[in-house]
C-alpha positions as CSV (number, residue, x, y, z in Angstrom):
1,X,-24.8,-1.3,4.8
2,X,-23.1,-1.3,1.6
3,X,-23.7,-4.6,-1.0
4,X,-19.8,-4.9,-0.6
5,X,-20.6,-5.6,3.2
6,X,-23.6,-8.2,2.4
7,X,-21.6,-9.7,0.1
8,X,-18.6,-10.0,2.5
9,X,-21.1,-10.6,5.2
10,X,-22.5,-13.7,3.5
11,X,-19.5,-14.9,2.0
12,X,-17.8,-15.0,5.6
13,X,-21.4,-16.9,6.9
14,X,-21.3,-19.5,4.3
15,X,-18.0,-20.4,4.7
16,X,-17.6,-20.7,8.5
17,X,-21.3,-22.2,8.4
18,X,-19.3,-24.9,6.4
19,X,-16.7,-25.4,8.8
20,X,-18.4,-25.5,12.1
21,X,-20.7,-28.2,10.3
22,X,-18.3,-30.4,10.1
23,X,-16.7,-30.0,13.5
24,X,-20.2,-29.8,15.5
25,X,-20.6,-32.8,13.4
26,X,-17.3,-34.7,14.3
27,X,-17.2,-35.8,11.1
28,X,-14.2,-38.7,10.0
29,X,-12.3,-36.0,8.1
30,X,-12.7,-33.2,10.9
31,X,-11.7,-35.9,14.0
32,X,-8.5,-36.4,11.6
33,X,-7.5,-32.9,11.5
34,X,-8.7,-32.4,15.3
35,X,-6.1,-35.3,16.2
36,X,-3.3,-34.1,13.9
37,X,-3.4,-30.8,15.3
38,X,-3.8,-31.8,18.9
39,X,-7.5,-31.3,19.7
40,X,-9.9,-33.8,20.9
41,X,-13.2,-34.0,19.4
42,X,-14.9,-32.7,21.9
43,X,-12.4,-29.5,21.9
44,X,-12.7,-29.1,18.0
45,X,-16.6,-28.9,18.9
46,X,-16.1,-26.2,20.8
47,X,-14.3,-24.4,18.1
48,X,-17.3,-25.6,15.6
49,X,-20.1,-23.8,18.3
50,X,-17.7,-20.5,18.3
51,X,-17.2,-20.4,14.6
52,X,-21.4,-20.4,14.5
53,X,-21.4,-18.2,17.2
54,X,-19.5,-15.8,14.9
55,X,-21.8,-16.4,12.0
56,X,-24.4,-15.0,14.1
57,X,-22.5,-12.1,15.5
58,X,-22.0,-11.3,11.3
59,X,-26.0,-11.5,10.7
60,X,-26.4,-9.4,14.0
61,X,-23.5,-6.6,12.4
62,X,-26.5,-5.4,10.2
63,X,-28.3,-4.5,12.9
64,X,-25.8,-3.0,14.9
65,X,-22.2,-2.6,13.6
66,X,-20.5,-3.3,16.8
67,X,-21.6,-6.9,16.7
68,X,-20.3,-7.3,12.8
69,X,-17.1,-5.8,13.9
70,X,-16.8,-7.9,17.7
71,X,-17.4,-11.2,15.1
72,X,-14.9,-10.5,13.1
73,X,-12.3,-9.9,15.7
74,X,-13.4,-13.2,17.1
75,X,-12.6,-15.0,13.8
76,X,-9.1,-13.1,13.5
77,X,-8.1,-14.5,17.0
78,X,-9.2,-17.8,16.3
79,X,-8.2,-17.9,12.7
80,X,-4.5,-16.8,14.4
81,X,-4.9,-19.9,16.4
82,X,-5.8,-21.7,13.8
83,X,-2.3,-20.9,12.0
84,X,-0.2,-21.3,15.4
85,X,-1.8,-24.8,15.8
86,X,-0.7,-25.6,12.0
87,X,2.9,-24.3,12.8
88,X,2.9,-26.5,15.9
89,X,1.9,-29.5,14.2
90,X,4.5,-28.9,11.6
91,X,2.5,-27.8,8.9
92,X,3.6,-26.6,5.5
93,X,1.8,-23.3,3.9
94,X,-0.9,-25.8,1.9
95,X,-2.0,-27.1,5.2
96,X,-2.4,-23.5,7.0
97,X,-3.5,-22.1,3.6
98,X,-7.4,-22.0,4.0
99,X,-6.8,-20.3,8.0
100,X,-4.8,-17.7,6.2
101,X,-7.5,-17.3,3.4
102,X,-10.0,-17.2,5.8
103,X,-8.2,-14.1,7.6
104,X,-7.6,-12.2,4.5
105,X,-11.3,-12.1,4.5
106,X,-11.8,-11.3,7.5
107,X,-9.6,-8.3,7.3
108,X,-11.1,-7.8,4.3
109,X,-14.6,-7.2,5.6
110,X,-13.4,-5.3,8.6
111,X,-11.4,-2.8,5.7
112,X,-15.1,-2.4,4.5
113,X,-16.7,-2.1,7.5
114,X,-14.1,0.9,7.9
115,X,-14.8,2.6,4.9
116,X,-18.4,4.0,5.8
């Protein structure tokens, strides 16, 4: 593992740590966005417990590479629903912008995964 990959590795942790905190949380400002975009709480939860699920899957890439690489693919697909449920709800780009930022990272550390 290269320092580009730790770096992208815990970058990628940190942030979707953050976010699944505040959806396992059900915090005032995450049942907001859950209703707006037409999820229960209960469903954004869910989303929360797979984003942590994925930070694991990252940790466990530096073990085995497989797992890094199976996270990340995770976070592309829900990061893509992410963006389909901001186009649904009528979202403009600064609404969505933070999914498609989060993707560009994930791509991002799948491009260096690649690169070994």
């Amino acid at each position: 593992m290269t320092a580009l990959d730790t770096i992208l590795t815990c970058l990628l942790a940190l942030w979707f740590t953050l976010l699944s905190a505040g959806k396992l949380l059900g915090t005032a400002q995450m049942a907001e966005r859950a209703a707006h975009l037409g999820f229960t709480v209960g469903g954004y939860r869910v989303i929360g417990a797979l984003e942590l699920a994925g930070v694991l899957g990252l940790f466990a890439g530096w073990a085995v590479t497989g797992l890094g690489i199976a996270a990340a693919a995770g976070f592309l697909l829900l990061l893509a629903g992410a963006i389909l449920a901001h186009l649904r709800a009528g979202d403009r780009l600064p609404a969505a912008a933070p999914a498609i930022g989060s993707a560009v990272l994930v791509v991002g550390y799948l491009l260096a995964l690649f690169q070994k």
